[in-house]
VORO-361440 format. One record per atom (N, C-alpha, C): residue in one letter; x, y, z. Coordinates in steps of 0.001 Angstrom, whole numbers, padded with zeros to 6 digits, always signed. Layout:
AXYZ ...
***
This chain:
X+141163+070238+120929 X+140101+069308+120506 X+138743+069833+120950 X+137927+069754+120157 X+136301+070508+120562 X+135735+069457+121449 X+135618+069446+122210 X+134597+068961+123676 X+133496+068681+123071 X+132806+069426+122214 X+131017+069207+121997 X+130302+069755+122783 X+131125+070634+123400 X+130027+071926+124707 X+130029+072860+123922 X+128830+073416+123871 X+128379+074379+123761 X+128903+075910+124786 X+129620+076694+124350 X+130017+077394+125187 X+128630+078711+124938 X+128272+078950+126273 X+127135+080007+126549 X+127481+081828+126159 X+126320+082129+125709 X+126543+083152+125309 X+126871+084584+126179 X+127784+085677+125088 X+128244+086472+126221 X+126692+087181+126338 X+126898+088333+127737 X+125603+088242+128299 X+126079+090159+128066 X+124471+091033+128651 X+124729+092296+128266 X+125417+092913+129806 X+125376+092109+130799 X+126014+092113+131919 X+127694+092140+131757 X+127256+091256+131079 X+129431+091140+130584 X+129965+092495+129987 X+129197+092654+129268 X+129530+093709+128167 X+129747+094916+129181 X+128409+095308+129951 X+128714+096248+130632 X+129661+096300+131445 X+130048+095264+132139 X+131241+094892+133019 X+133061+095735+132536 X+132920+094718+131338 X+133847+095122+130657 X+133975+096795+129987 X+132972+097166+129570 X+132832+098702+129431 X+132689+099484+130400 X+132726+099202+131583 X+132744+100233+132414 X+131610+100617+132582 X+130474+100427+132278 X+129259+101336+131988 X+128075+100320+133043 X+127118+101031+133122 X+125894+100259+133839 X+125009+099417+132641 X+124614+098308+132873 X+123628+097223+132038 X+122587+098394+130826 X+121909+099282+131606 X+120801+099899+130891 X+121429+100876+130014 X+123002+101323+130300 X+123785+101497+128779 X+124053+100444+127934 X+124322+099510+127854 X+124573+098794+126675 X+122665+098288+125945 X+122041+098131+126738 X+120384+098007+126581 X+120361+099212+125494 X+120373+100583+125781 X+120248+101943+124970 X+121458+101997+123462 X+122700+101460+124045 X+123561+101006+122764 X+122806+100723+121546 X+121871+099565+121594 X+121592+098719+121195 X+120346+098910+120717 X+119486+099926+121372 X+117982+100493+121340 X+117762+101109+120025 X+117804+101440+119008 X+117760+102454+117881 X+117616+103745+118094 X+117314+105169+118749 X+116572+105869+118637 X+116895+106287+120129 X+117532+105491+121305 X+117329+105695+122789 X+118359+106319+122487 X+118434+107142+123785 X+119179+108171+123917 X+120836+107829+124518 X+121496+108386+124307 X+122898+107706+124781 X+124480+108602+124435 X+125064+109004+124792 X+126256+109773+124438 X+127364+109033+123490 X+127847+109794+122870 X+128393+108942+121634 X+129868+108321+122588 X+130605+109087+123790 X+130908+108227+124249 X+130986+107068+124760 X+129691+106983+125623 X+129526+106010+126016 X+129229+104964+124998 X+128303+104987+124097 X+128214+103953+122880 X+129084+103459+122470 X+129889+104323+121976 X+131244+103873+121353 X+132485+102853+122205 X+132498+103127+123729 X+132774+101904+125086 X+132423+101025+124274 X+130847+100306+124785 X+130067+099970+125013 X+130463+099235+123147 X+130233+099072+122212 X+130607+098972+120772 X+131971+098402+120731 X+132527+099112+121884 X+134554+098074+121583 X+134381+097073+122514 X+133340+097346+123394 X+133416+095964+124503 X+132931+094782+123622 X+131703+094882+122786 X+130791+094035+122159 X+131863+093223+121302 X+132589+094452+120406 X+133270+093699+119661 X+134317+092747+119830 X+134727+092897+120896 X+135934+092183+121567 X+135585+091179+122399 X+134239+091023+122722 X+133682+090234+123398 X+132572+088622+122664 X+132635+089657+121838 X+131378+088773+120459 X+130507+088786+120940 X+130017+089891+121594 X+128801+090333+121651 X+127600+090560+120926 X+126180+089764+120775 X+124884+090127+120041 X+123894+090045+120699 X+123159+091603+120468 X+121741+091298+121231 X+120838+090353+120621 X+120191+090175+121670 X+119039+088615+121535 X+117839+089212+120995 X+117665+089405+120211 X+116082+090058+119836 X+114839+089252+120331 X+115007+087957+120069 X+114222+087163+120824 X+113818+087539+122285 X+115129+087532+122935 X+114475+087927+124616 X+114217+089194+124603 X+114859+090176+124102 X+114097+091772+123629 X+112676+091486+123383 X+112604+090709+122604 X+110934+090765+122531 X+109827+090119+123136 X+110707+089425+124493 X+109899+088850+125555 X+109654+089767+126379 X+110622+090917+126658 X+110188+091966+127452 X+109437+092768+126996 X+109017+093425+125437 X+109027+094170+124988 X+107714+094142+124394 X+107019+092703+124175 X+106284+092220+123819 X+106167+092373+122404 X+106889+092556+121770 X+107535+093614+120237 X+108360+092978+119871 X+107729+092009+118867 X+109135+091362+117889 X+109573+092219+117041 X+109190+092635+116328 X+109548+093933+115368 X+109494+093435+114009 X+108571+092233+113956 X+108671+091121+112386 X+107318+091379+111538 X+107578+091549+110876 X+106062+092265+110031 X+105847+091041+108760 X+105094+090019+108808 X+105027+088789+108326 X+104347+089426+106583 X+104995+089061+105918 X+104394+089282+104461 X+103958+087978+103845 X+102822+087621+103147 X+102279+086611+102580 X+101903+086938+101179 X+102655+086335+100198 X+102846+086282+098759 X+102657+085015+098262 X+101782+085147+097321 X+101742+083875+096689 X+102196+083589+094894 X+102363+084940+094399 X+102745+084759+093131 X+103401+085927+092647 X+104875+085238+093528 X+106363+086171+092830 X+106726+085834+091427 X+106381+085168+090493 X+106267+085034+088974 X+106388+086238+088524 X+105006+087200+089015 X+105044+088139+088287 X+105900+089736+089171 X+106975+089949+088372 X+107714+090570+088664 X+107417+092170+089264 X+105747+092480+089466 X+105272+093303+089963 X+105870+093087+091879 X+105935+092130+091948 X+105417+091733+093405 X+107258+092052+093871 X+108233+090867+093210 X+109770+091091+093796 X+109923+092659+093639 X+109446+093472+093067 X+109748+095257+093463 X+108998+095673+094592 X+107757+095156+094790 X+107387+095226+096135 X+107780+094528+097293 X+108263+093604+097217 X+109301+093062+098265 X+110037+093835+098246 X+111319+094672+097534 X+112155+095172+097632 X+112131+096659+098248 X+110802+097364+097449 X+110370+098470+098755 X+109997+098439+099912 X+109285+097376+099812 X+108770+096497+101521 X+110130+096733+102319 X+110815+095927+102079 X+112167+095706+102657 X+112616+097230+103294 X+113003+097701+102663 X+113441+099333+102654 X+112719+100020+103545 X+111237+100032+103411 X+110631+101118+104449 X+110647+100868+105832 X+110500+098956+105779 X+110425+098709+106950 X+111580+098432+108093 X+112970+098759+106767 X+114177+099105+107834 X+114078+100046+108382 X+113615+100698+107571 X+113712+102677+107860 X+112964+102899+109499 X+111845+101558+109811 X+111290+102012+110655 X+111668+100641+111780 X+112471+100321+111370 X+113760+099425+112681 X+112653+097912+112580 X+112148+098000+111574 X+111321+096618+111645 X+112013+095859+110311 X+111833+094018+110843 X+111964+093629+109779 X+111102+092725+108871 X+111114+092161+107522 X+110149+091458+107047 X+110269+089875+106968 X+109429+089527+107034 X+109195+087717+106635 X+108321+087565+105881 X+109044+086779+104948 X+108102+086421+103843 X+107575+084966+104082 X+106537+084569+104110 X+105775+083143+103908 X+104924+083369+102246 X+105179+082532+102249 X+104089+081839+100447 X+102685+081373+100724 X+101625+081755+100545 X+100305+081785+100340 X+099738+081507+099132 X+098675+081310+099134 X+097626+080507+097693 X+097404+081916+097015 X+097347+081896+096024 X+096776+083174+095071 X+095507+083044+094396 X+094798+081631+094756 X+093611+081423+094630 X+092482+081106+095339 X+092715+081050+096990 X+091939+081012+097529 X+092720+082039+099224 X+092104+081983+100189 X+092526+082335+101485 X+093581+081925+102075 X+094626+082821+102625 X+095919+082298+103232 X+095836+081744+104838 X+094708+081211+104955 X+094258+080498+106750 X+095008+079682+106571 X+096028+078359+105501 X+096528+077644+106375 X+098282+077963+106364 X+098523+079363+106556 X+099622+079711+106745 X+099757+080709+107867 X+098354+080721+108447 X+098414+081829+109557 X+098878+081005+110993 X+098545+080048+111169 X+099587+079222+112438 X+100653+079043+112380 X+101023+079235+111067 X+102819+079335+110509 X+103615+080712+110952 X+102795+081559+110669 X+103399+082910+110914 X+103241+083417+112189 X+101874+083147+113487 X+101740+083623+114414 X+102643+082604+115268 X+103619+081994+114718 X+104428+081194+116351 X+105850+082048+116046 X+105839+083104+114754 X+106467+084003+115039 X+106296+085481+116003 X+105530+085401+116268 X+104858+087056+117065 X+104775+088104+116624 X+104501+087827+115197 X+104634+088982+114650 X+103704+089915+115237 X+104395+091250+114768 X+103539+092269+114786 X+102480+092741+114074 X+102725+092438+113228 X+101609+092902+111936 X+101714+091783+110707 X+100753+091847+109465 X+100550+091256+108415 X+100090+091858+107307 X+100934+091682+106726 X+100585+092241+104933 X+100075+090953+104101 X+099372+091132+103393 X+098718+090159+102375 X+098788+090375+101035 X+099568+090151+100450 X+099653+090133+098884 X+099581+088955+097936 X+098509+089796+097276 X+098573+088487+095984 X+097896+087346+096999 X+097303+087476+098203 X+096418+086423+098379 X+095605+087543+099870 X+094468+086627+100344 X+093307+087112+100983 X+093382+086110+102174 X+092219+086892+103749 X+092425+085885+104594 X+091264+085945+105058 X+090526+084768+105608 X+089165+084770+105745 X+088558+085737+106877 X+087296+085468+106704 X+086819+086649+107958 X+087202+086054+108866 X+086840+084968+109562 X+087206+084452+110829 X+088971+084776+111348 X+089686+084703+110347 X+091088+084760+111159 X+091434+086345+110477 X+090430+087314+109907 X+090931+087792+110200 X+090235+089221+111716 X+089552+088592+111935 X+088733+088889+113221 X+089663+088083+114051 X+090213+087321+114444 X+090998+087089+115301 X+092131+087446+115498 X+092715+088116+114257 X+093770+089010+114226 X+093010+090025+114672 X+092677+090900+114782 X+091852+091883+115520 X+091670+091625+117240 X+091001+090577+117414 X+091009+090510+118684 X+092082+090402+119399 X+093289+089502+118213 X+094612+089477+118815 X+095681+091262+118979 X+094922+092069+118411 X+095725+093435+118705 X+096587+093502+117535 X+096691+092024+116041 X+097539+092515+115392 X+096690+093576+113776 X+097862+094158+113603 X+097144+094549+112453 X+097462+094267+111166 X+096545+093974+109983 X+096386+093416+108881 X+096226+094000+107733 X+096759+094360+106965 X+096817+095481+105701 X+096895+094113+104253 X+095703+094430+103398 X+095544+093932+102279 X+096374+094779+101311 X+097244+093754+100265 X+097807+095288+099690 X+097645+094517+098317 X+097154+095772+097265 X+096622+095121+096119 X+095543+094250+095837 X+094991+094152+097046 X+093544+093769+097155 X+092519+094560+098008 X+091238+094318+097389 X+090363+094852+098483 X+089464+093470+099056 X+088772+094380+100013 X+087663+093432+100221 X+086620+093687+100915 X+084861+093203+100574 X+083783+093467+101086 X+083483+093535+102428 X+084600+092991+103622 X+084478+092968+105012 X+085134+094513+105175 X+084656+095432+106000 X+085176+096481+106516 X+086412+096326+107435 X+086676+095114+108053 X+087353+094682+109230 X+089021+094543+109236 X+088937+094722+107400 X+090902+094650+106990 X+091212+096018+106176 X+092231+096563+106751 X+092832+097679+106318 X+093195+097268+104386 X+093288+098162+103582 X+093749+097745+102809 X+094297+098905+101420 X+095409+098467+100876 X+095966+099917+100274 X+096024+099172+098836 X+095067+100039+097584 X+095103+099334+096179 X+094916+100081+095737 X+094754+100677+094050 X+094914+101291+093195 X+093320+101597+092337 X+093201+102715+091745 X+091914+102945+091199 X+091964+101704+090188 X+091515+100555+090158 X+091504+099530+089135 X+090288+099506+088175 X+089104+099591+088740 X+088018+100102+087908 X+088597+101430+087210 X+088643+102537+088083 X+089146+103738+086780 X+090526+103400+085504 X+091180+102332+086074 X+092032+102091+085215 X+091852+101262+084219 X+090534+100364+084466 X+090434+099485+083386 X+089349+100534+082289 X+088321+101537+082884 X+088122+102942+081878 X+088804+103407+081071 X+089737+103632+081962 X+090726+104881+081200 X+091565+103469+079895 X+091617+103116+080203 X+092774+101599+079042 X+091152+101533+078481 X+090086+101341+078388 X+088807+101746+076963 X+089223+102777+076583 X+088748+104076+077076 X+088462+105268+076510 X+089808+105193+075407 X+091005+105072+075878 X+092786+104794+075003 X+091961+104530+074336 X+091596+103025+073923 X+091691+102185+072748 X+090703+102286+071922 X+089891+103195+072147 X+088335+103680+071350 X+088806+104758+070782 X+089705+105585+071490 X+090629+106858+070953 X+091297+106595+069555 X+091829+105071+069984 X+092995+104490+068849 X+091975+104345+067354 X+090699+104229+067388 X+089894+103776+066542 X+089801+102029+066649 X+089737+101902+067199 X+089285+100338+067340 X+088119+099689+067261 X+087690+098570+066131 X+086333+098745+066513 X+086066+097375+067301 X+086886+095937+067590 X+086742+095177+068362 X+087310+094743+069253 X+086984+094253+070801 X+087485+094595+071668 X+087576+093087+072457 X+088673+092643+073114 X+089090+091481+073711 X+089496+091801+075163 X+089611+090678+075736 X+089930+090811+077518 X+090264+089643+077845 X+091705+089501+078578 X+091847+088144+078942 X+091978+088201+080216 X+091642+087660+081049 X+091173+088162+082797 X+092326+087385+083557 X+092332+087701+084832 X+093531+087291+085512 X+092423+085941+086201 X+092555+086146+087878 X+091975+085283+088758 X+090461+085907+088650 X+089241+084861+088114 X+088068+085871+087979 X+087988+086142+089073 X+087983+085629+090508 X+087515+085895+091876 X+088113+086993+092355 X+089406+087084+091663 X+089738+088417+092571 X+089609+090137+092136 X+089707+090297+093541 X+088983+092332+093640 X+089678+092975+092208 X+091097+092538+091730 X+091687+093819+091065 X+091248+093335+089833 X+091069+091897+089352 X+090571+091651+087954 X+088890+092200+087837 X+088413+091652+088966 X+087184+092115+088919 X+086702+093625+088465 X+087563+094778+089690 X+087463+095585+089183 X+088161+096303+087694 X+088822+095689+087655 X+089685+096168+086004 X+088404+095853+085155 X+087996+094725+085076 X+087105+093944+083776 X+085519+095015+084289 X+085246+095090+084781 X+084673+096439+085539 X+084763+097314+085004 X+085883+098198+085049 X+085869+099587+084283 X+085955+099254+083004 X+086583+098612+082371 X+086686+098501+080952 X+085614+097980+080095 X+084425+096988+080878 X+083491+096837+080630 X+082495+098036+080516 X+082329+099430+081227 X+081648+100484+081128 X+082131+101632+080527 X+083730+101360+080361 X+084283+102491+079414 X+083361+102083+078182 X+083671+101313+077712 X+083411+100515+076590 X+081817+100873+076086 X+081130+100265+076651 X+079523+100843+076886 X+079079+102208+076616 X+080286+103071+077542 X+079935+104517+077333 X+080187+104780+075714 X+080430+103969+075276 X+080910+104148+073326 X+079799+103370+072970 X+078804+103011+073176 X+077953+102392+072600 X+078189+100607+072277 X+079503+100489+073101 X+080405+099228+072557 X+080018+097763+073580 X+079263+096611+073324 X+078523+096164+074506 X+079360+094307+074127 X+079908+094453+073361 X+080336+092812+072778 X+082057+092880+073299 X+082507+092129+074113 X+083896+091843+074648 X+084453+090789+074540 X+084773+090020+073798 X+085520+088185+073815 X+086371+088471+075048 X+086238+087534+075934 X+086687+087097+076818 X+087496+085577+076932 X+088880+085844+077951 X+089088+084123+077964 X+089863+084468+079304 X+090627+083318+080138 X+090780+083728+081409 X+092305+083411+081313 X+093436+083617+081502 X+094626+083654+081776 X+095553+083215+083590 X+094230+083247+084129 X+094914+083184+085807 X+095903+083968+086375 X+096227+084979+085504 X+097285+085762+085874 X+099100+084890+086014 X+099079+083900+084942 X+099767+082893+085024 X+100396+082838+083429 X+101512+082457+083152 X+102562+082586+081872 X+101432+081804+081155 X+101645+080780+081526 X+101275+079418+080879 X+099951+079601+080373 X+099050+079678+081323 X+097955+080266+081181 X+097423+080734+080007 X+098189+082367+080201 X+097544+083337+079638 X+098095+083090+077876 X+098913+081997+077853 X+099703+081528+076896 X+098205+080468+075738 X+097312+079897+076419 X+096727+079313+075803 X+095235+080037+076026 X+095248+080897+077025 X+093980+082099+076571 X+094324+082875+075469 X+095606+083483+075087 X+096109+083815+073439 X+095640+083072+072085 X+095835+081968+072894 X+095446+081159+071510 X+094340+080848+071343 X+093231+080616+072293 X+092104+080758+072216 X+091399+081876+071218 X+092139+083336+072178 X+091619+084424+071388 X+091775+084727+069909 X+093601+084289+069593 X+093846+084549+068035 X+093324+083775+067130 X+092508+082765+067574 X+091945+081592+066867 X+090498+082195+066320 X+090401+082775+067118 X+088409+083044+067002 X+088535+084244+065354 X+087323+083204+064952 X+087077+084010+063208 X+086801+085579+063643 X+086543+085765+065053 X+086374+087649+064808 X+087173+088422+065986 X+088363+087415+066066 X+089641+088291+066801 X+089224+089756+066762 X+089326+090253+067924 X+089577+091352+068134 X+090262+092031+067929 X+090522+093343+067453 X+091678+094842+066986 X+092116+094878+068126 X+091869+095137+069736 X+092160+095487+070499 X+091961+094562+071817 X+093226+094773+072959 X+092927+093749+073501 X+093737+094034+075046 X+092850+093758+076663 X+093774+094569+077700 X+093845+092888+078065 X+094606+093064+078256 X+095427+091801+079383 X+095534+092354+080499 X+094459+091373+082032 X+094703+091916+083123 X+096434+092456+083762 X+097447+092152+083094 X+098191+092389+083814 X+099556+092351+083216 X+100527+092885+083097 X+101853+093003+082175 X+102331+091205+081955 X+102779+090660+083509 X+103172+089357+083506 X+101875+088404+082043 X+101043+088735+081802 X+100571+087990+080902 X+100659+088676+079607 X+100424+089880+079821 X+100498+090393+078448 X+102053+089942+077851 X+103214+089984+078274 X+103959+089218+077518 X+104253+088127+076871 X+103019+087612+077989 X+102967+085748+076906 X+101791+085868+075624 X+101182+086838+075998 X+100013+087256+075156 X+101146+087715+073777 X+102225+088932+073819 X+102796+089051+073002 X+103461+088398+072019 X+104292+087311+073083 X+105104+085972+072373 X+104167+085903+070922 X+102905+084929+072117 X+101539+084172+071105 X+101725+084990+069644 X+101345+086318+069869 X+101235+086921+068779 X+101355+086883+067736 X+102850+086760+067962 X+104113+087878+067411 X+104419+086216+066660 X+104827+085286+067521 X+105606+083731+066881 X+104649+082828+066660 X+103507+082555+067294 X+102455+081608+066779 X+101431+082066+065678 X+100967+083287+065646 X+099896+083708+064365 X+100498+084880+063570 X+101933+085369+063937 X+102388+085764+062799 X+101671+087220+062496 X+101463+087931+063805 X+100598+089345+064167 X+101189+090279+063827 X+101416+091420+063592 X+102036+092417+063916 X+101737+093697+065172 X+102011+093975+065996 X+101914+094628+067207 X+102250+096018+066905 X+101691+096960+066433 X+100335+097011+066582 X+099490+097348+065546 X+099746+096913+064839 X+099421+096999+063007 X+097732+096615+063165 X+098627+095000+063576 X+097532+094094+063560 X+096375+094019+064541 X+097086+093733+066043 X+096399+094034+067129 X+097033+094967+068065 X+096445+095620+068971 X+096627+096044+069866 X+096365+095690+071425 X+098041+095834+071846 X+097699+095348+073861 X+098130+096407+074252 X+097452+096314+075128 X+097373+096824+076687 X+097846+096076+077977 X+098054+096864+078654 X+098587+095572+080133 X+098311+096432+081193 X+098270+096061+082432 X+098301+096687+083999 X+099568+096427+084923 X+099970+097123+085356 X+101464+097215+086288 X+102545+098325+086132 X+102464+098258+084557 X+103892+099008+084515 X+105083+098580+085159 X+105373+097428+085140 X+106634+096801+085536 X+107557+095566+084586 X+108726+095672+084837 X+109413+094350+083942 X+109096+095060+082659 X+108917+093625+082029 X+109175+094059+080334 X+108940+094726+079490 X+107693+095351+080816 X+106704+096471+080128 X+107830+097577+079462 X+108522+097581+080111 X+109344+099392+079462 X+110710+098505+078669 X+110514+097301+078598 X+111744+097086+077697 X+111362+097289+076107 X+112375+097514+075418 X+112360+097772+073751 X+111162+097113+073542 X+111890+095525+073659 X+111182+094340+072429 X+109530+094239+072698 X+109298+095085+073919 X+107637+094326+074591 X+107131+095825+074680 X+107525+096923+075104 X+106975+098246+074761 X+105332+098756+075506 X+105063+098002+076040 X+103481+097566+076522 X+102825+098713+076590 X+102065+099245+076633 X+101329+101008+077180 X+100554+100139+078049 X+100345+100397+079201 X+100418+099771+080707 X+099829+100876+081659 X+098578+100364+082294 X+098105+101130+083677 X+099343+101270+084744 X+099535+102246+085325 X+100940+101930+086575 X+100459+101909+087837 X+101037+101203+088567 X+100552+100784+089720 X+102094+101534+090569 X+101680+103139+091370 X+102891+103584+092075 X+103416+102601+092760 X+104183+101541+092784 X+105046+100725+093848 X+105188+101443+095446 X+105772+102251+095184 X+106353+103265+096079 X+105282+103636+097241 X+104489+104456+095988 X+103620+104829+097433 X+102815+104057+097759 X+102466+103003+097025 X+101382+102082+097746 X+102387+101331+098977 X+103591+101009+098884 X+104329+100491+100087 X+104078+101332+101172 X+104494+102743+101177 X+104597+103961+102096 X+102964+103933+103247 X+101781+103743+102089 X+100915+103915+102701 X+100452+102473+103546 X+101065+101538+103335 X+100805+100156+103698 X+101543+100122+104955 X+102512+100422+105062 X+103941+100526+106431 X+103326+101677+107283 X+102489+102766+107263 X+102215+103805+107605 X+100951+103568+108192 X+099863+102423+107563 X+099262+101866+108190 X+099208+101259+109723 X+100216+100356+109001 X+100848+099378+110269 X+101354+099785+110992 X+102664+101039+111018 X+103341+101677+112129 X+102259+102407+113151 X+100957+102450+112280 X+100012+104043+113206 X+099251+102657+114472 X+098654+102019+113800 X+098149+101143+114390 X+098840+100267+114992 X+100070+099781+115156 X+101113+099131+116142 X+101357+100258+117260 X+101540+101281+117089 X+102011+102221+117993 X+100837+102353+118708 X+099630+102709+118330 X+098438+103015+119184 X+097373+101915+119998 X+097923+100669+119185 X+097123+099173+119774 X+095925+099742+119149 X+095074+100260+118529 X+094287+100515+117892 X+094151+099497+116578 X+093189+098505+116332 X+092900+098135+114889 X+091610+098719+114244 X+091922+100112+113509 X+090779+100232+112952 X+090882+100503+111338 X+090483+099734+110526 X+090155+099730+109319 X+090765+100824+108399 X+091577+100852+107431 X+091792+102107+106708 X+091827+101660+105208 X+091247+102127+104208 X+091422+101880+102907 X+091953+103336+102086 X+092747+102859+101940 X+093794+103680+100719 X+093532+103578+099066 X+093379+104719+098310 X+093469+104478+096980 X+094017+105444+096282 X+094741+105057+095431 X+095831+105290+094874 X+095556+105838+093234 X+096084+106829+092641 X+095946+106735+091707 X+097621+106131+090755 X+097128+105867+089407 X+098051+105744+088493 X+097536+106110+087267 X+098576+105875+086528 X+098122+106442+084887 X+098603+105443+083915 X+098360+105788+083034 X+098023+104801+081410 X+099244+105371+081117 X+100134+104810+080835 X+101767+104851+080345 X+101890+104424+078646 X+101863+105520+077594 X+101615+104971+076435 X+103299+104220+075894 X+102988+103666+075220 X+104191+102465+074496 X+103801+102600+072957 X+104618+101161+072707 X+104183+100927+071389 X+103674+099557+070826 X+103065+099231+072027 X+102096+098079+071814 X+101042+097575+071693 X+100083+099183+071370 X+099011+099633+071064 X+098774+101073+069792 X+097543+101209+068956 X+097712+102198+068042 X+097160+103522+069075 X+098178+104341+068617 X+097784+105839+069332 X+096638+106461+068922 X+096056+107227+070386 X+094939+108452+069723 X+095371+109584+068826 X+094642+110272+068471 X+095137+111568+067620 X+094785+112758+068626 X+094516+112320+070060 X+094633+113632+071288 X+094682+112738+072053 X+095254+113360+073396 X+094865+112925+074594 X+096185+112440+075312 X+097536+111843+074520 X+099015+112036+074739 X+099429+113067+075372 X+099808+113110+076639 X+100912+114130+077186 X+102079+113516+077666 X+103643+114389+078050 X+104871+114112+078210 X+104796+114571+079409 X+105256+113592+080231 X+105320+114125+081859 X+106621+113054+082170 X+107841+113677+082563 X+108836+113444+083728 X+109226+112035+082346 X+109837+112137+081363 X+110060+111531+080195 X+108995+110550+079657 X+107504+110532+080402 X+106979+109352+079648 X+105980+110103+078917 X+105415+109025+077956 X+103766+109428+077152 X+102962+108955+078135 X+101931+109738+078448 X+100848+109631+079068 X+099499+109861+078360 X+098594+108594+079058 X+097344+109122+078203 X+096227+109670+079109 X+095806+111168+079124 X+094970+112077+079782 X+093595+112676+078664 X+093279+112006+078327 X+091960+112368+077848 X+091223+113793+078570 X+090939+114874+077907 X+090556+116393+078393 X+089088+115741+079587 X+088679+114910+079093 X+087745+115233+080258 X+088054+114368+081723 X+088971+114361+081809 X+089673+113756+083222 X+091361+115016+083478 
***
């Protein structure tokens, strides 16, 4: 019959007891990377198991002062750019014996009221995606010794590390494409206006554009949201001088942009109009949606984000690093092609215009 006691946990004293070995072997067992003879481990591993033995990471990280929890703040896993970056997240930061936590943040304004949420974890560090954190906390992360990496965003304070992608050159290079294609009118449906990557996208594509003598853009705003960008479509296909051509800040909309198209005005893609999108992820490379899409490396923007954080955890050092990344214009068939400027690299179409 169960009592309702709680029976106490085995201890690393026990373990060693039972293995034969001294305490600061089963401590090194257990260490990743510490040094230890495969004999002795292997003791030390049949004692645990027979014992139901688990180290406490918790009290590890009372001594250690090192939780080893690297707090991630996301606010809009919708768009399927972000769950592949969780999933590399995940990966690098095993690789480096750390693990991740995810908390949910605003994607429209500052993640301050989730930062008392995450610091009664101890974390070590903070990634910010898909949302921003004010100056004040994040100067107090600073004073606190932790470090803070913006990823996919930038920002005008020098004071946050941050790893993002040429977005101005990419919203250029997606003009120069579609001026290539012969296009003579030009549309934009914007994500979050406030934020760095729409800003800068609508940015470059605004001066590609220009550099063609081309100064008139219909605009409507999408939020970087299905729904959204679902009735910025219709806005746009409505207007008596629809545009030939048209970038959607971002793949997750350009597919609702497509739907619109394709089932509400009865378009043809790319006969009729032409999209564009940013990410290179999800539906972008499926058949039915085909997108020609800015790419955003997943990969290495993770690498350089974790590489951040590991340099500056190891050194107690917080000092500022901004990363930029390039990507390329991934051609599809959801836009009309140039007659130059297509190259084949590692099975895709790429668009490289000679003077880049």
């Amino acid at each position: 019959m169960d009592s309702g006691v709680k029976k106490p946990g085995v201890t690393s004293s026990q373990v060693a007891e039972h293995a034969g070995v001294s305490q600061s072997a089963v401590s090194r067992t257990f260490t990743p990377g510490a040094s230890i003879s495969s004999k002795t481990r292997q003791k030390v591993l049949a004692s645990a198991k027979e014992l139901g033995y688990r180290p406490n990471a918790i009290a590890r990280s009372l001594i250690t002062n090192r939780s080893r929890i690297i707090a991630v703040v996301m606010a809009y896993l919708e768009n399927l750019f972000y769950p592949d970056v969780l999933e590399e997240l995940g990966r690098a930061l095993a690789a480096e014996n750390y693990h991740l936590l995810l908390f949910t943040g605003f994607m429209d304004r500052d993640s301050d009221p989730v930062f008392d949420q995450l610091m009664q974890y101890r974390v070590d560090g903070i990634i910010l995606a898909s949302t921003s954190l004010s100056s004040e906390l994040s100067e107090e992360c600073a004073t606190a010794g932790i470090p803070v990496v913006l990823f996919n965003r930038t920002t005008e304070r020098d004071a946050v590390s941050s790893v993002t992608t040429r977005n101005r050159e990419g919203g250029k290079r997606i003009a120069e494409f579609l001026v290539a294609g012969g296009h003579k009118s030009f549309g934009y449906i914007a994500g979050l206006e406030n934020s760095s990557t729409n800003r800068d996208r609508f940015q470059g594509y605004v001066e590609g554009l220009a550099g063609h003598g081309i100064t008139s853009v219909a605009t409507e705003t999408g939020n970087y949201s299905r729904v959204e960008a679902q009735d910025a479509a219709r806005r746009m296909f409505s207007r008596p001088d629809r545009p030939e051509a048209l970038f959607v800040a971002n793949d997750h909309m350009a597919v609702a942009v497509m739907d619109v198209a394709r089932y509400e005005f009865g378009l043809r893609i790319p006969q009729d109009i032409s999209i564009v999108g940013y990410d290179d992820v999800g539906p972008a490379t499926w058949t039915s949606y085909g997108i020609t899409s800015m790419s955003q490396p997943v990969k290495r923007m993770v690498e350089a984000t974790v590489d951040i954080l590991m340099d500056q955890i190891a050194s107690g050092e917080i000092e500022a690093e901004h990363r930029i990344l390039n990507g390329d214009l991934v051609v599809r068939t959801s836009a009309r092609l140039p007659q130059s400027g297509i190259v084949s690299r590692d099975g895709q179409q790429i668009f490289r215009p000679k003077e880049t």
